[in-house]
C-alpha positions in Angstrom: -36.9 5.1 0.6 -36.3 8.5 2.2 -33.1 10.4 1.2 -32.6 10.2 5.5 -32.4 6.7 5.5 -30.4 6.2 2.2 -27.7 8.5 4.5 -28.2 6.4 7.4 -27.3 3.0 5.8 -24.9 5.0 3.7 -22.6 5.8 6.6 -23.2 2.1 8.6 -22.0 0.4 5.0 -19.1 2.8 5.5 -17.8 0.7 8.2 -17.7 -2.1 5.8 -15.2 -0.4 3.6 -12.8 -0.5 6.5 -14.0 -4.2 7.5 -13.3 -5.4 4.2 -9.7 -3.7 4.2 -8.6 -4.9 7.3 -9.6 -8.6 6.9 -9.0 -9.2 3.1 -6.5 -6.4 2.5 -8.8 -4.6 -0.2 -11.8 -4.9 -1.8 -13.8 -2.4 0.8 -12.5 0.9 -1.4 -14.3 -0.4 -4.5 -17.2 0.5 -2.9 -16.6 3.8 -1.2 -17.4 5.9 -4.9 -20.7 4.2 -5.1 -22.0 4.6 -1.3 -20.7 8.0 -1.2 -22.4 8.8 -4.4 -25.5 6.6 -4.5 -26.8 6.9 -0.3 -24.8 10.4 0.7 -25.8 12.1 -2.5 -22.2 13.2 -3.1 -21.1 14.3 -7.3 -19.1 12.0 -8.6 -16.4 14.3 -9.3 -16.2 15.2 -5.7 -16.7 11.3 -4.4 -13.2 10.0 -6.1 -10.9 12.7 -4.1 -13.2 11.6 -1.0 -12.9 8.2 -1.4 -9.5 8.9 -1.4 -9.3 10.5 1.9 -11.3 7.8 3.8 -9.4 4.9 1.7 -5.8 6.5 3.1 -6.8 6.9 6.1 -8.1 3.8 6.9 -5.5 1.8 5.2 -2.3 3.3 7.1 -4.2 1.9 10.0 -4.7 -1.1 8.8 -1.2 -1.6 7.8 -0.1 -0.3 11.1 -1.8 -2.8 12.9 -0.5 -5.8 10.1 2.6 -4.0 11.0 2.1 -4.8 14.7 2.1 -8.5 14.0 4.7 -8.3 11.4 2.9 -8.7 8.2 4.0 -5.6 6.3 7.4 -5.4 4.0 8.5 -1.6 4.0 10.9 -2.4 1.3 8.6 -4.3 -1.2 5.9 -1.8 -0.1 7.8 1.3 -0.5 9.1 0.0 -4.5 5.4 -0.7 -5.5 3.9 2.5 -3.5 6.6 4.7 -5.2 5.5 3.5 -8.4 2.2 4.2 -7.5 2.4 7.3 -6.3 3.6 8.7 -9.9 0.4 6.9 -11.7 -1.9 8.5 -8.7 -0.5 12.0 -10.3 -0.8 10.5 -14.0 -4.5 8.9 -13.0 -5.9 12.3 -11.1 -6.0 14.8 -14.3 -8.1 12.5 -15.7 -10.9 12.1 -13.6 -12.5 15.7 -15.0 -12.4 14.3 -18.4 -14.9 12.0 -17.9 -19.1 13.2 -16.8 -20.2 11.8 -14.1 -22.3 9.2 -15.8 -19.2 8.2 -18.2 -17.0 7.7 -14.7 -20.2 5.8 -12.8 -20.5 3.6 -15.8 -16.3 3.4 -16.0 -16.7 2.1 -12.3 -19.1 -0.3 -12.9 -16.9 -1.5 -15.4 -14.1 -2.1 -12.8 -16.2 -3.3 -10.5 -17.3 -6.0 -12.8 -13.4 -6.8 -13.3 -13.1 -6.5 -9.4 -15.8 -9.0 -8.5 -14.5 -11.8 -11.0 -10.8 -11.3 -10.2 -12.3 -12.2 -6.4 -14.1 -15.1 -7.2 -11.1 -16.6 -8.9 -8.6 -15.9 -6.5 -11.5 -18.0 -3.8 -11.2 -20.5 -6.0 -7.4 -20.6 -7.3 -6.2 -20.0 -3.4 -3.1 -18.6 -3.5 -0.2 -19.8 -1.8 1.1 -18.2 1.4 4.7 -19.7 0.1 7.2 -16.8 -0.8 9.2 -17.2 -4.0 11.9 -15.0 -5.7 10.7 -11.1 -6.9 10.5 -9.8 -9.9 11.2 -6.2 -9.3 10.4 -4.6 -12.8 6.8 -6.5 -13.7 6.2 -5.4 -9.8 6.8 -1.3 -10.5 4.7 -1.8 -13.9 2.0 -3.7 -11.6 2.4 -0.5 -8.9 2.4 2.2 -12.0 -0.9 1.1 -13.2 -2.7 0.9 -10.2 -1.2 3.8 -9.1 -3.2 5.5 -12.0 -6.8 3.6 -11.7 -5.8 5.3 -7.6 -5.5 8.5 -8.7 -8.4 8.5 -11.6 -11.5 6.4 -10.0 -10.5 6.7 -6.2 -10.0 3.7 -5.8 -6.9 1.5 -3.3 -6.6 -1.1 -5.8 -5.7 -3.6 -3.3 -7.5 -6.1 -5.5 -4.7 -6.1 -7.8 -1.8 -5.0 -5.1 -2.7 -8.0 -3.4 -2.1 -10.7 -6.1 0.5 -8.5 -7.6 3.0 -8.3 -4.3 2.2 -12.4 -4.3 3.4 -13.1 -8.2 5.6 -10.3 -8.3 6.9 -9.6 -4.9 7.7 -12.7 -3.7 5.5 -12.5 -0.6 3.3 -15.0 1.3 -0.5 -14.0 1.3 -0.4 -12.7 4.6 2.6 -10.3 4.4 1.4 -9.4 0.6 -2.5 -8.2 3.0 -0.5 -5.7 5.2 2.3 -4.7 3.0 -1.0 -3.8 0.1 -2.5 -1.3 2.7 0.6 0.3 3.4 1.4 0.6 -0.6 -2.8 1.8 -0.8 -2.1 4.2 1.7 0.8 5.5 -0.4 -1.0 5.8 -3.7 -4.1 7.6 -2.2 -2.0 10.1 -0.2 -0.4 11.3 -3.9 -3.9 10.9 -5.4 -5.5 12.7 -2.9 -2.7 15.9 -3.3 -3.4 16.2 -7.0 -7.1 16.3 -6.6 -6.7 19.1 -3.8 -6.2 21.2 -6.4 -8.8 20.5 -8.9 -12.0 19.5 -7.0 -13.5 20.9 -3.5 -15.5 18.5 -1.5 -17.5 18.4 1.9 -14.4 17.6 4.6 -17.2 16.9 8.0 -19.2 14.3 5.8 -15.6 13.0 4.7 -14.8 12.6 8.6 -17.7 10.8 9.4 -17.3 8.5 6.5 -13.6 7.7 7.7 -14.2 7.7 11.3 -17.0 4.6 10.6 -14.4 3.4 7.8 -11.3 3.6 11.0 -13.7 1.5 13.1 -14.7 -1.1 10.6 -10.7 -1.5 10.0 -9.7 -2.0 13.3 -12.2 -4.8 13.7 -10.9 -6.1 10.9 -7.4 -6.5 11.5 -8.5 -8.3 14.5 -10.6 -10.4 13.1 -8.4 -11.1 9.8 -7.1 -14.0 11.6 -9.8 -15.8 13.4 -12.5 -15.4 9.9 -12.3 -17.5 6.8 -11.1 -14.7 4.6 -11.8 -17.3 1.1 -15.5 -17.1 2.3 -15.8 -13.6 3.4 -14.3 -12.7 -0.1 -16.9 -14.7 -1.8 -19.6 -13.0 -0.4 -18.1 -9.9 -0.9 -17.5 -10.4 -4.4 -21.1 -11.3 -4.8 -21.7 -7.9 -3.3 -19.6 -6.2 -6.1 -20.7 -7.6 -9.0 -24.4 -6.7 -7.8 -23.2 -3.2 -7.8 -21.1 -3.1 -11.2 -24.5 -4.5 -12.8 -26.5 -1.7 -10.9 -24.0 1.2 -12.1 -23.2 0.0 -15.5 -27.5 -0.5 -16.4 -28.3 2.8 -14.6 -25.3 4.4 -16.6 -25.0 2.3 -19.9 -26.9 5.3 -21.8 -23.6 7.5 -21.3 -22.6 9.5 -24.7 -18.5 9.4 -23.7 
């Protein structure tokens, strides 16, 4: 397959990563690191702070347009985003520590974690009921995927999502808006501290989000009107397909 074609598909599965966000709340960012390495030839090292940029900016749409419909708690949000934004400064440092195989094969890794922590939330539905916060678990919860945000490029709203549910005390379909808002949040700080540590290719960036914005929108319309348990099946399918790919293409890595 020609490297022109790899780019081609590379920036229509871009609009996934936005389609995935705004329908399921997450999930579409786990994939930007791999499309952006794997079909736009970018380095890794230059991919996470990317990923970053397209991942922020599509998810402050998104959770302006859950905010439109009321579906996003500013509070809640603004307790786990905080926390995030000091592990997205923690997380950052640490992406040059790693060579770009030893990070591919880290994100297959989380990927693989990603894809079954999907599958089991489609089949261990979670309730839309809200219940009484737990503040303190919910700042841990926000710390450490503040840090996996800043590190691997990556929203995390696989985790924010479930985590603004247990700990948070909010229904499903606040906990989808509120996680972009929080995502946005922890890739903004992410993105800051990688400014100053890696340079990366800002037109290809804009295309990439500009096809990510588009796939978002749609999906925030869409979010309800499609099955989001089935969606996130197949999507999780998706992932783990990658995670295998990354983690037998890297698993020779000398860390």
């Amino acid at each position: 397959m020609s490297m022109s074609l790899l780019f081609i598909i590379g920036l229509l599965l871009s609009a996934g990563i936005g389609l995935s966000l705004g329908l399921i709340g997450g999930g579409g960012s786990i994939l930007t690191v791999p499309i952006l390495v794997y079909l736009l030839g970018v380095d890794p090292h230059e991919a996470v702070p990317m990923s970053l940029a397209v991942v922020g900016a599509t998810s402050v749409l998104g959770a302006y347009l859950h905010w439109r419909k009321d579906n996003v708690d500013l509070s809640t949000g603004l307790l786990f985003g905080g926390a995030g934004v000091v592990g997205a400064f923690i997380g950052s440092p640490l992406t040059k520590l790693l060579s770009a195989e030893a990070l591919l094969l880290l994100f297959g890794v989380l990927m693989l974690v990603v894809a079954v922590s999907m599958l089991w939330r489609r089949k261990h539905a979670i309730s839309d009921a809200t219940h009484k916060p737990h503040p303190v678990q919910g700042v841990l919860a926000g710390l450490g995927v503040g840090i996996l945000t800043g590190f691997l490029g990556v929203g995390g709203g696989f985790l924010i999502v479930p985590a603004l549910v247990f700990f948070g005390g909010q229904g499903m379909k606040r906990a989808v808006g509120t996680s972009l808002f929080v995502i946005f949040l922890n890739c903004v700080a992410g993105l800051v501290a990688h400014l100053g540590i890696n340079h990366f290719d800002w037109p290809l960036t804009a295309s990439v989000m500009g096809l990510a914005l588009g796939g978002a929108i749609v999906g925030t319309l869409l979010s309800h009107r499609i099955a989001a348990a089935r969606l996130q099946g197949m999507f999780a399918l998706l992932v783990l397909g990658v995670a295998v790919f990354l983690m037998i293409k890297n698993h020779a890595v000398v860390f």
